[in-house]
N, C-alpha and C positions, 0 to 999 in steps of 0.2 A: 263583643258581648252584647248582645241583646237588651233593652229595656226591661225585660222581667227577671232575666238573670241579673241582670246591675240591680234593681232596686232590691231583690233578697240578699244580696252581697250587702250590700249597705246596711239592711237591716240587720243581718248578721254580728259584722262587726261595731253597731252601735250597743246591741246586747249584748256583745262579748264583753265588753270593755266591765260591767257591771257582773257576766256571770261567774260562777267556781262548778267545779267539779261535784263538790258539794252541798251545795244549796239545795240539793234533791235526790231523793234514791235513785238509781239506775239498773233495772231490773234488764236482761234479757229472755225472752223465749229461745229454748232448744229444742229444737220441730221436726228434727232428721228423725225418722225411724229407724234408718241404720246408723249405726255409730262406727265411719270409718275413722282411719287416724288421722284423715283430714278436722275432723269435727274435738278428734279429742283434745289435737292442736288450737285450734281453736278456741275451745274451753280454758286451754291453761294460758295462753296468752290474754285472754279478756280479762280474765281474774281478776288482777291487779283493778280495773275501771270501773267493775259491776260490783255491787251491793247483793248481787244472788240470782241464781235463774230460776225462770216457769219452764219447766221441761214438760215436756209430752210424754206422759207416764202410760197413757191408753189411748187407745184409738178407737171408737166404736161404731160400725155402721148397720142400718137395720135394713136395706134395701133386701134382706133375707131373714127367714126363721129358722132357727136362731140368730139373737142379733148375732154379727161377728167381732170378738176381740181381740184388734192387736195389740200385744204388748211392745215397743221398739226393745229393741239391744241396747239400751242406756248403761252405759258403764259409770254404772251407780260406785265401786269401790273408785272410780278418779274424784268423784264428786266428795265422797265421803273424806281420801287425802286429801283436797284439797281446804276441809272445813268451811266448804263456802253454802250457804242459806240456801236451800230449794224449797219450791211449793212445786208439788205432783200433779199435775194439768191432766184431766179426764178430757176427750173432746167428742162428744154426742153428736149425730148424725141428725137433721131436720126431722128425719120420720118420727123420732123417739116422740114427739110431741102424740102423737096417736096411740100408743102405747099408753103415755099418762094416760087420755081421756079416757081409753077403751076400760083399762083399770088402774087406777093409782096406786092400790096396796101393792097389785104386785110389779110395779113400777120403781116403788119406795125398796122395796126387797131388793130388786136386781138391781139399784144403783146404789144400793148399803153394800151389797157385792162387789161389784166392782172399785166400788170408791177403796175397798178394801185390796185389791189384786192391784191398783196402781200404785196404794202404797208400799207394799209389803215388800218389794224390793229395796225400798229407798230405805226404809226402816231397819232389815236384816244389815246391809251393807252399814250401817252406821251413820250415813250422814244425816246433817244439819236438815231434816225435817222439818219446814215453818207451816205446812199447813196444805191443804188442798183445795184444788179449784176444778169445775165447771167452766167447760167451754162450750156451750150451748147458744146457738143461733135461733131463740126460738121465735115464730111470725107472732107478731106484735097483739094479733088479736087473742093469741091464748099464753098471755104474760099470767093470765090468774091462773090458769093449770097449772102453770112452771113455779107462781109464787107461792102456790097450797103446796106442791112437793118438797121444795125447800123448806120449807114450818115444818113439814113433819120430818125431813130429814135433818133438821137442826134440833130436832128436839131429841130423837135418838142419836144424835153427837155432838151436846152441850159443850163441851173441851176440843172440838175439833176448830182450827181456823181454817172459815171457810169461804172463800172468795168466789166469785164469779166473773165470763165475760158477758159485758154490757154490748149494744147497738144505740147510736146515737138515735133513734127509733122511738127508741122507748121512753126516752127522757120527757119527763112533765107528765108522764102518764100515774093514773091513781093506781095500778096495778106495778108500775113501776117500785113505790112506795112500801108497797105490800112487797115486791121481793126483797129490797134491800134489807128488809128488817129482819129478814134470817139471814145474814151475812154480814160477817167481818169487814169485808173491803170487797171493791171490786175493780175490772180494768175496764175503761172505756174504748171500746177501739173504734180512735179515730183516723178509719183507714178502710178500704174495698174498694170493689170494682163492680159498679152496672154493669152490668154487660151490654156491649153495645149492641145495638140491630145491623149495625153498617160502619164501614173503616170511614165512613165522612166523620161518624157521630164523634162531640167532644170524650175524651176519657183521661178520667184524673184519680191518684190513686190515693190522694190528700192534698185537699184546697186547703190551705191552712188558716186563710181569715174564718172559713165555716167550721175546722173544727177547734179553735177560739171559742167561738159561741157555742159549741157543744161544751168544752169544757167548762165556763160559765155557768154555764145551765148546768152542768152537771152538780157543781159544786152548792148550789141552794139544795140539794136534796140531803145536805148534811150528814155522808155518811163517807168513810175516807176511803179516795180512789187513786188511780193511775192509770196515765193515759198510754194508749199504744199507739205508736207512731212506728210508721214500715220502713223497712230497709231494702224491700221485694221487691221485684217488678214481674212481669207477665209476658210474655210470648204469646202472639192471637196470631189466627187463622181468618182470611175473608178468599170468598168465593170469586171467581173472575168477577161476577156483576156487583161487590164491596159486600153482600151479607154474609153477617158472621157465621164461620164456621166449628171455631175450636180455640181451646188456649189450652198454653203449656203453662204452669207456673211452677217449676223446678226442671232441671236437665234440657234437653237442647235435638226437640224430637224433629224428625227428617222433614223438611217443606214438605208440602203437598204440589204437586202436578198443577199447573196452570191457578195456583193462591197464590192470597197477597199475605204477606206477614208482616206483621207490623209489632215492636216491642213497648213496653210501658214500663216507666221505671218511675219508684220513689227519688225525688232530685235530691242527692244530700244538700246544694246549695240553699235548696227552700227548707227544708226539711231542720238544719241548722239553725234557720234562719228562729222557726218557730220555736224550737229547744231552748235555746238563748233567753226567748221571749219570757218562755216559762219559769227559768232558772230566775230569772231578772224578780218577776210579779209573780208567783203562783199563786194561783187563786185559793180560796178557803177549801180546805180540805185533798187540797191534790199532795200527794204524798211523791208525786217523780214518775216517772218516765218508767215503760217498760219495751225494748225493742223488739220490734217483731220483725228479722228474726235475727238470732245470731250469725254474723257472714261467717264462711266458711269457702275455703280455697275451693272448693270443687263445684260449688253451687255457682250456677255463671248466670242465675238470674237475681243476683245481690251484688250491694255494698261488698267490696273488698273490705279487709281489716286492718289496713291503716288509712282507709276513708272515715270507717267506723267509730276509729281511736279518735282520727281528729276531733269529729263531732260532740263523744263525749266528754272530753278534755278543752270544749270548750275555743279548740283555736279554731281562725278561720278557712274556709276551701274555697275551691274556685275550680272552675270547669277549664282548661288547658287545652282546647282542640284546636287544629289550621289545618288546611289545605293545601297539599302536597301536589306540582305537577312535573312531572318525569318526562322524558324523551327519550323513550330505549332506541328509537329509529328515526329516518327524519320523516316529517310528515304524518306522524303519529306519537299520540301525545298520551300519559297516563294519568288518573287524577285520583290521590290517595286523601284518604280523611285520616289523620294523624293525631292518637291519645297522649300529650306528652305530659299528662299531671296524672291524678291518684284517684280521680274522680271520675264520672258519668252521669252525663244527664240522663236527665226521667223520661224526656219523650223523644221523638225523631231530631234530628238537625239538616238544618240548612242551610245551602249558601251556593253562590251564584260563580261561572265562569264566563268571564268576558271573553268575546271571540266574534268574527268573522262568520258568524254561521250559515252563512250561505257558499263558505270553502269547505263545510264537511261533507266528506265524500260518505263514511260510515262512521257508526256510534255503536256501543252495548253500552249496558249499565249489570252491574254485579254486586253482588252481596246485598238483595234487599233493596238497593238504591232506585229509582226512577229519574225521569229527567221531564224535563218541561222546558222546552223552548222559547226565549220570551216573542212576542209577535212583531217585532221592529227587529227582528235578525242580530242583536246586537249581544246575546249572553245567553244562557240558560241554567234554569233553575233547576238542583238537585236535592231530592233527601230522602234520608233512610236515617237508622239507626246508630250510634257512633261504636267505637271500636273501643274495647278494653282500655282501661288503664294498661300504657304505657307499649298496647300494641298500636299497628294500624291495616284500615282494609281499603283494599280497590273500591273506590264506588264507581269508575265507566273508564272508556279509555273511548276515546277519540280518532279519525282517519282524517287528513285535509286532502283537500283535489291535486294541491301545489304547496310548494314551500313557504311557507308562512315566518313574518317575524315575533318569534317566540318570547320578545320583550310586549309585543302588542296583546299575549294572552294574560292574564290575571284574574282574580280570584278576591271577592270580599269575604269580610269577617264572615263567621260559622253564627247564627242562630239558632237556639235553643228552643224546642215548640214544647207548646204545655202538653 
């Protein structure tokens, strides 16, 4: 285990020992537009954990005229048997913001509409209706467009509970202030991705000392929130020279020709680490936890759902990986990265094979992996991404010139890179 892994570990279980399950709401988002029976599984198995979900009731994007809206497949009558609390998540596309300034009455019209077609499903079907939310990313310099629409859309739905997502952005701003005050609650998401220029550049998907201090900050604006904290990670794309090319964040699209891909995952070790914190001290006005998003068996760029469970339940996790070497023949050697826990880390992994390298005749590297030879011939360094809970992948296999003593190859611990 790594130094940064060890120290969230410890931080972890110094919080656990103080946190409960209950010390805080536990909200998840449900984000799937389609609703397979992977997802409905998944719904009735969290139940038990969660306090209610933010479902994605609409999708809206305006990169055409008319905007366009999708509704997902939400199988609203499971939501409804199951009695459990939803708020209806609209989620607005950047350009809307142009739309306000160009005209805001008819602005206010068409999201009085729509605010209407998200819910109206959830309403017919019968469930537990808590309220609707705004998922708007809007740029920081027109918070007043976005806070004047909100005034007038809470004045024509006095009875509606109505929430929004925040940007750590925004906080401390005077316009900030101005939105809050047409809203019930809102979710802070402390969570994103820069987008990097290059596979050198750092990428973190939640520093959790930084979003500490956004929840902090958040909570002097005295209006009652919840944090979201990611369970995602991203699939990127870089060009043979490292600039970026592309990400995936759901499903598991084909390399490209001569790219580098490199994955980014929320760590549940840190990620625990921080939940605990919260459960332990929450600061004034933070109402609990909202996860984004809910894991589901078919999404392979998430938290599994008994990494999930642990987290919310408060017990501790730990990252489980080593270093497999095989010898299918003599003289050639296989080198496997092996998930034997319930977990994955956030970013690449690493670790070293000691060896004679100046008896390799040939080398490949596979699944994502590279290699890096150290310059005294005496190991080489490999990483790539690790392998599923509870699977494992080739990262290279190895050729010697001559027969080697196979107790003189070895392998250190796997580290964990941010």
């Amino acid at each position: 285990m790594n130094p940064r892994d060890s120290a969230a570990a410890s931080l972890f279980l110094f919080f656990a020992l103080c946190a409960t399950s209950g010390a805080a709401d536990q909200w998840a988002y449900i984000w799937q537009q389609v609703w397979t029976p992977a997802v409905s599984d998944a719904v009735r198995e969290s139940r038990p954990l969660v306090d209610g979900f933010m479902v994605l009731a609409a999708d809206v994007s305006f990169d055409q005229e008319p905007a366009a809206v999708q509704i997902p497949s939400t199988d609203w009558q499971l939501l409804s048997s199951m009695d459990v609390p939803v708020i209806a998540v609209v989620r607005l596309g950047s350009e809307f913001i142009h739309h306000v300034q160009a005209d805001a009455d008819k602005a206010l019209a068409w999201l009085d509409g729509v605010g209407a077609e998200a819910c109206a499903p959830a309403r017919a079907s019968g469930a537990v209706l808590q309220g609707l939310q705004f998922d708007f990313d809007c740029p920081t310099e027109h918070l007043d467009a976005y806070a004047k629409l909100l005034s007038a859309f809470r004045k024509s739905h006095p009875d509606t509970n109505l929430s929004i997502t925040t940007l750590p952005d925004w906080l401390g701003r005077r316009d900030f202030d101005a939105l809050l005050r047409s809203v019930d609650s809102y979710v802070l998401q402390a969570h994103g991705l820069e987008r990097p220029r290059h596979v050198s550049d750092p990428m973190v998907l939640c520093d959790p000392e930084e979003a500490l201090q956004w929840i902090h900050r958040a909570s002097r604006h005295q209006v009652p929130f919840q944090v979201a904290l990611p369970t995602y990670g991203y699939r990127m794309f870089f060009h043979a020279d490292g600039a970026f090319a592309g990400l995936s964040a759901e499903g598991a699209p084909a390399k490209r020709i001569g790219a580098i891909d490199r994955e980014l995952r929320s760590d549940p070790v840190v990620i625990s680490a921080l939940a605990a914190a919260l459960r332990k001290e929450p600061p004034g006005y933070l109402k609990g936890i909202t996860w984004f998003r809910l894991p589901v068996d078919d999404d392979t760029l998430n938290w599994n759902l008994p990494t999930w469970k642990r987290v919310l339940q408060g017990e501790p996790v730990a990252h489980q990986l080593a270093v497999q070497l095989e010898w299918p023949q003599p003289r050639l050697i296989e080198i496997y990265l092996n998930n034997g826990g319930e977990t994955r880390p956030g970013g690449n992994c690493r670790f070293e094979v000691h060896a004679d390298w100046s008896a390799v005749a040939a080398y490949d590297t596979h699944n994502g992996f590279h290699m890096v030879p150290r310059a005294d011939g005496t190991a080489a360094i490999f990483e790539g991404s690790s392998p599923l809970p509870g699977e494992r992948k080739l990262a290279a296999w190895l050729r010697f010139t001559h027969d080697v003593d196979t107790d003189a190859i070895y392998t250190g611990e796997v580290d964990y890179l941010p």
